[in-house]
C-alpha positions as CSV (number, residue, x, y, z in Angstrom):
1,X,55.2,88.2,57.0
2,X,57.4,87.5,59.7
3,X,57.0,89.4,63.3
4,X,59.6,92.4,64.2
5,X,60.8,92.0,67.1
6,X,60.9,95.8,69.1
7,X,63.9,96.5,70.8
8,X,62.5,98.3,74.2
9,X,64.6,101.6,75.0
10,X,63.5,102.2,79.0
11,X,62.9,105.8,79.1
12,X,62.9,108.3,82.0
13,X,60.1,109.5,83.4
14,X,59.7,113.4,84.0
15,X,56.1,115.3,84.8
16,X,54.3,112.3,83.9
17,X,55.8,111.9,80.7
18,X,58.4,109.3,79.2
19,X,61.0,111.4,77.3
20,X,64.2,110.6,76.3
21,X,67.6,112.1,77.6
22,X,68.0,115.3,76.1
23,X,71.4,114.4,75.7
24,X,70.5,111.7,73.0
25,X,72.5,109.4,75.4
26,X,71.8,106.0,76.9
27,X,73.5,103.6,78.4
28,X,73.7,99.5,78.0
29,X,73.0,97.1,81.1
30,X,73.5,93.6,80.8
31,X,70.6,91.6,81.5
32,X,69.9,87.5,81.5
33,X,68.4,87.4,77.9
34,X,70.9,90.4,76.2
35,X,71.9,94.0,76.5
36,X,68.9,96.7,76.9
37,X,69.3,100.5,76.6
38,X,68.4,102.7,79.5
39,X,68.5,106.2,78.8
40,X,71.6,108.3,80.1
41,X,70.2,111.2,82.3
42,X,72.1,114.5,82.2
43,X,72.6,117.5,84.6
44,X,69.4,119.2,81.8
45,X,67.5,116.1,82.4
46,X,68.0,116.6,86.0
47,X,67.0,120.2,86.0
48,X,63.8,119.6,84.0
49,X,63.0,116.9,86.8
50,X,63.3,119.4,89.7
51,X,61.1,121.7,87.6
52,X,58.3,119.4,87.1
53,X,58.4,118.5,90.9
54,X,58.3,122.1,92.2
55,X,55.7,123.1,89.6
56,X,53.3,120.7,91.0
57,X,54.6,120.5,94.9
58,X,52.4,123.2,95.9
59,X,49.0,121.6,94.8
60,X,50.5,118.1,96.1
61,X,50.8,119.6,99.7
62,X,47.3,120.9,99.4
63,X,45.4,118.0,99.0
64,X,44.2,116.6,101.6
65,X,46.1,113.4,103.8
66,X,43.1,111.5,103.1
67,X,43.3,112.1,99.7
68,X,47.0,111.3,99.0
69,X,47.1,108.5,101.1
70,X,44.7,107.2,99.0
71,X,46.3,107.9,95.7
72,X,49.6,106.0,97.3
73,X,47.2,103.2,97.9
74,X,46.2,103.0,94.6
75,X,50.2,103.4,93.1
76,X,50.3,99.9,95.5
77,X,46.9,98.5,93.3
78,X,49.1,99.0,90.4
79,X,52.5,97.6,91.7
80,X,50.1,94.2,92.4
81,X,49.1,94.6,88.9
82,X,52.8,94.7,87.2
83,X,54.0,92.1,90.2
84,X,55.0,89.6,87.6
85,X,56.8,92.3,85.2
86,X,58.3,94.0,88.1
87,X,60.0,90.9,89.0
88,X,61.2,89.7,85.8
89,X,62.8,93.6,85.9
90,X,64.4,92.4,89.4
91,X,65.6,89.0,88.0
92,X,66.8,90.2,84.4
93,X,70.4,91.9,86.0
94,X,72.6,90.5,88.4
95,X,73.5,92.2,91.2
96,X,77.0,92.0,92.4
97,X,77.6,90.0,95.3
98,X,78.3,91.5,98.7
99,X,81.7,92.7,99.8
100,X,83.1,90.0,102.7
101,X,83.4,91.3,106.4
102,X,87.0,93.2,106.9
103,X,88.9,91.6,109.6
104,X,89.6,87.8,110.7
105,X,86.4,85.8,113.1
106,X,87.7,85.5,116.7
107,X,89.4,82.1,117.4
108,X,87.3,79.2,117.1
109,X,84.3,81.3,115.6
110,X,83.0,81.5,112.0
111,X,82.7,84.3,109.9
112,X,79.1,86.1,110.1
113,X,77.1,85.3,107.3
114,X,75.6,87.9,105.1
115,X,72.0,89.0,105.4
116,X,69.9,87.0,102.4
117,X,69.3,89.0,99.7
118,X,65.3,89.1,99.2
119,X,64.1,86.9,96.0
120,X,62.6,88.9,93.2
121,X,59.2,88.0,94.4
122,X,59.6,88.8,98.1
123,X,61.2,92.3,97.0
124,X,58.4,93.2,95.0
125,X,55.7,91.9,98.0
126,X,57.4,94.3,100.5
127,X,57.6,97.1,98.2
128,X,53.7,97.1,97.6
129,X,53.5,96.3,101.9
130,X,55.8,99.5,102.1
131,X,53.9,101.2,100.2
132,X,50.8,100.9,101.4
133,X,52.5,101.4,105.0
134,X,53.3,105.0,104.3
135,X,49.6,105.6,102.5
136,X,48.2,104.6,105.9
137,X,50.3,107.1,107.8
138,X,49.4,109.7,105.4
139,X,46.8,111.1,107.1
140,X,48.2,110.2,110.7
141,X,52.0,111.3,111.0
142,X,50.6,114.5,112.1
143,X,49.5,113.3,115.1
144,X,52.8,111.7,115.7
145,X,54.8,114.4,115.0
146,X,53.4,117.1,116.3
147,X,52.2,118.4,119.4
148,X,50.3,120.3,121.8
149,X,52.7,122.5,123.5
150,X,51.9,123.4,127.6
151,X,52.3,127.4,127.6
152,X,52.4,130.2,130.1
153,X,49.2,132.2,129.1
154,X,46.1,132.4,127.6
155,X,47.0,130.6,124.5
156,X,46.7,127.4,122.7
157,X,50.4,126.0,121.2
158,X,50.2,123.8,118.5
159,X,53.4,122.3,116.4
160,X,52.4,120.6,112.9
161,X,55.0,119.3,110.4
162,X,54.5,120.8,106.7
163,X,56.3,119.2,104.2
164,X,59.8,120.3,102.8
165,X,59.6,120.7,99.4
166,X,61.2,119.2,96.7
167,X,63.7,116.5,98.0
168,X,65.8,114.5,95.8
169,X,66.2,110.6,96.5
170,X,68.9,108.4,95.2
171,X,68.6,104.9,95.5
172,X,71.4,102.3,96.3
173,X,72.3,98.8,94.3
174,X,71.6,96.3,97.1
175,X,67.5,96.5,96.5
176,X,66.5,98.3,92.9
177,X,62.7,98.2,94.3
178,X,62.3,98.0,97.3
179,X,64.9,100.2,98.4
180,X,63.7,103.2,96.0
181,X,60.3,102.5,97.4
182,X,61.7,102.7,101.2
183,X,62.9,106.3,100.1
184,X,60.3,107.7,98.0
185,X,57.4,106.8,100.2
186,X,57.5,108.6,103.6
187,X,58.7,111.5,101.4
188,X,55.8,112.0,99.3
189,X,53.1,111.3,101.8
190,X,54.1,114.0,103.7
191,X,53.2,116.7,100.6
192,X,56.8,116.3,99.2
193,X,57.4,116.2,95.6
194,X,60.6,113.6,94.6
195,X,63.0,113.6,92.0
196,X,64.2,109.9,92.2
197,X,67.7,108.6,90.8
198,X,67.7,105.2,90.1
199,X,69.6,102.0,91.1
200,X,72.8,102.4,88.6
201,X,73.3,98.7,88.9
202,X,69.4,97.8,88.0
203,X,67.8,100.7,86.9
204,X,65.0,98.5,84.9
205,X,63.1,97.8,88.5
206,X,62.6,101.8,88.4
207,X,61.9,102.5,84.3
208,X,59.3,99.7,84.9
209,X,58.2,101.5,88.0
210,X,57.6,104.9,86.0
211,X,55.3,103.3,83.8
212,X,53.3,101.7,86.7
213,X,53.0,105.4,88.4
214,X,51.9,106.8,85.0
215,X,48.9,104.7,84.9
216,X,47.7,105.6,88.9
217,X,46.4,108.5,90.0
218,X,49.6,110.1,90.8
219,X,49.4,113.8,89.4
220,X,52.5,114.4,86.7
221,X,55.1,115.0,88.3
222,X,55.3,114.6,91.9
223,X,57.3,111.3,91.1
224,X,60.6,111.5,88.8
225,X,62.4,108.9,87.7
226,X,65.8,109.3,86.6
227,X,68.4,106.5,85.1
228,X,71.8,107.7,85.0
229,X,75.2,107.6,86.9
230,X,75.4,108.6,90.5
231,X,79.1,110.1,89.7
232,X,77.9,111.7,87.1
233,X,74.7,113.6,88.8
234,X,75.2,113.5,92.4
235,X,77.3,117.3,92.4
236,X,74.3,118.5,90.9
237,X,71.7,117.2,92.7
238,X,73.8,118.4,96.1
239,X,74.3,122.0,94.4
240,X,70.6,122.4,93.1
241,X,69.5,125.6,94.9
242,X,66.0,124.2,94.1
243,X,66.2,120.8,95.7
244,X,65.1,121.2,99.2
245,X,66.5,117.8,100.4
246,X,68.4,114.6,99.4
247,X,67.3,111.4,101.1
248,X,70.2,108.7,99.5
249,X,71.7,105.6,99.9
250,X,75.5,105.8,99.1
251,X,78.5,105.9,100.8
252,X,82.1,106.8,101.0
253,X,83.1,109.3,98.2
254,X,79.6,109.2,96.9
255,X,78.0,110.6,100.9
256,X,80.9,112.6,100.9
257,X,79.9,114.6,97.4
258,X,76.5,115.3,98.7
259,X,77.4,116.5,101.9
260,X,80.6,119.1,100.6
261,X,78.3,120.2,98.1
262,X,75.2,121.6,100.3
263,X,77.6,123.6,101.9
264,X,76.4,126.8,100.1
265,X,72.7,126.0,100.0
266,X,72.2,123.9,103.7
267,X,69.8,121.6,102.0
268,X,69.3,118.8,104.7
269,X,71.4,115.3,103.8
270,X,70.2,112.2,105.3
271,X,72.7,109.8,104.0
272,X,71.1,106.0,105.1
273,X,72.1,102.2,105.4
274,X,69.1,100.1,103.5
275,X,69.6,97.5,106.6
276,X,65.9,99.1,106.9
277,X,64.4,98.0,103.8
278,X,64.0,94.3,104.6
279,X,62.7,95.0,108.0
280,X,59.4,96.1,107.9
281,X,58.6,97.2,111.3
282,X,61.9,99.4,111.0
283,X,61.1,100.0,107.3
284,X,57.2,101.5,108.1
285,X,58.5,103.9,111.3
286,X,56.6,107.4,111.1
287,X,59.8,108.9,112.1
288,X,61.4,108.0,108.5
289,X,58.7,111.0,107.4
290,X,60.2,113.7,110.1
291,X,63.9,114.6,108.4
292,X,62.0,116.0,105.3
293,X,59.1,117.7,107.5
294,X,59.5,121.1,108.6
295,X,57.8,122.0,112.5
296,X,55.8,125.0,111.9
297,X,54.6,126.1,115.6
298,X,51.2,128.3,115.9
299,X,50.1,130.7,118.7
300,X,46.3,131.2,118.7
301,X,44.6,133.0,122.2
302,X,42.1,131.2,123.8
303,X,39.3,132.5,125.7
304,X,39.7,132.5,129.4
């Protein structure tokens, strides 16, 4: 009997589960060896994300540093395990090629030439490094961040960051891996919970990536994957009453939607260039953790 060839559907990845769009929708991206289906997230699919994320954010922020650094190191274990797959993910669509520097060189001077885009393989190296990074500063930002404040009195002062909530990261085109990795880590290992939209370009890198997070020890649910259209979700994701933060790389039009629309809710918008995500002394800095960190500042008496 001959062999049936499966055609894969790349489904989204919500509370630790893989379900379709509710929708019924998906959409086709042209890869290297044909077209593939990635399923078409909608403003439902979206809300359903947020509500597995805050349904588990609580118990995320409660386990200890120790602990959640170690379950990030062990999302890195599996990353090394699905290196080859994750690349072939990176290699199957190709990205468009980088707009050309406005403007004319100065006289007798060449036009800069762009930053190298990272190889499939080196992508997928510093996206397990990064990874690992923020595990390792898990249990350590603290320190970092907070402080022990000089005060007039018999008191002790102490300022400790406690994690945001729920913040909602959207990705760019230039790095499908690595630069969803660059956003979602120094979020979660602070005790944040992420509902993550994908690279619209390459979203395979990140269906691939749910299925790598699915088999680590990464409770349901404080990772969600979405693949979808930015235009298409970005309103909602700024209007969310129930997203706490948006940590994105767009620009233009796209930076303006998210920034009009918190208006009514002042959720905090860091809108970011991924110049960043190839540098990894830039790319591992503990202050990438502090925009989606709230200072909680306690006043205990001491004995004098």
């Amino acid at each position: 009997m001959a062999r049936l060839d499966v055609q894969k559907t790349y489904k989204l990845f919500i509370g630790g589960a893989f379900p379709r769009s509710e929708s019924g929708r998906s959409m086709p991206v042209e890869t290297v060896g044909g077209t593939v289906n990635v399923c078409l997230a909608s403003r439902k699919d979206l809300r359903d994300a947020v509500e597995a994320a805050r349904g588990v954010q609580a118990k995320w922020a409660a386990a200890s540093a120790y602990n959640r650094g170690q379950v990030m190191y062990r999302m890195a274990e599996m990353m090394e395990g699905k290196r080859a797959e994750l690349a072939a993910a990176l290699d199957a669509v190709t990205l468009p090629k980088a707009k050309p520097a406005k403007g004319k060189p100065p006289s007798g001077k060449s036009a800069p030439k762009a930053k190298p885009i990272l190889s499939s393989t080196a992508e997928v190296e510093a996206s397990i490094d990064r990874l690992v990074s923020f595990a390792g500063w898990a249990d350590k930002y603290g320190q970092v961040l907070g402080c022990n404040n000089p005060v007039t009195g018999p008191y002790y002062n102490f300022t400790v960051p406690e994690p945001t909530g729920v913040v909602a990261v959207v990705a760019g085109d230039a790095l499908p891996l690595l630069g969803l990795i660059a956003l979602l880590a120094p979020v979660i290992c602070s005790g944040n919970t992420c509902v993550a939209l994908a690279s619209e370009v390459n979203p395979i890198a990140a269906a691939v990536l749910g299925e790598v997070f699915a088999t680590s020890d990464l409770p349901g649910g404080v990772v969600n994957i979405l693949t979808g259209q930015r235009n298409e979700l970005l309103s909602h994701i700024a209007g969310h009453r129930d997203i706490d933060g948006v940590y994105a790389r767009v620009e233009g039009p796209q930076a303006q939607v998210l920034r009009a629309g918190v208006a009514e809710n002042l959720k905090r918008v860091v809108v970011s260039e991924p110049e960043s995500d190839v540098d990894q002394d830039a790319g591992t800095h503990p202050w990438l953790i502090e925009p989606f960190v709230e200072m909680k500042t306690v006043w205990h008496p001491a004995s004098v």
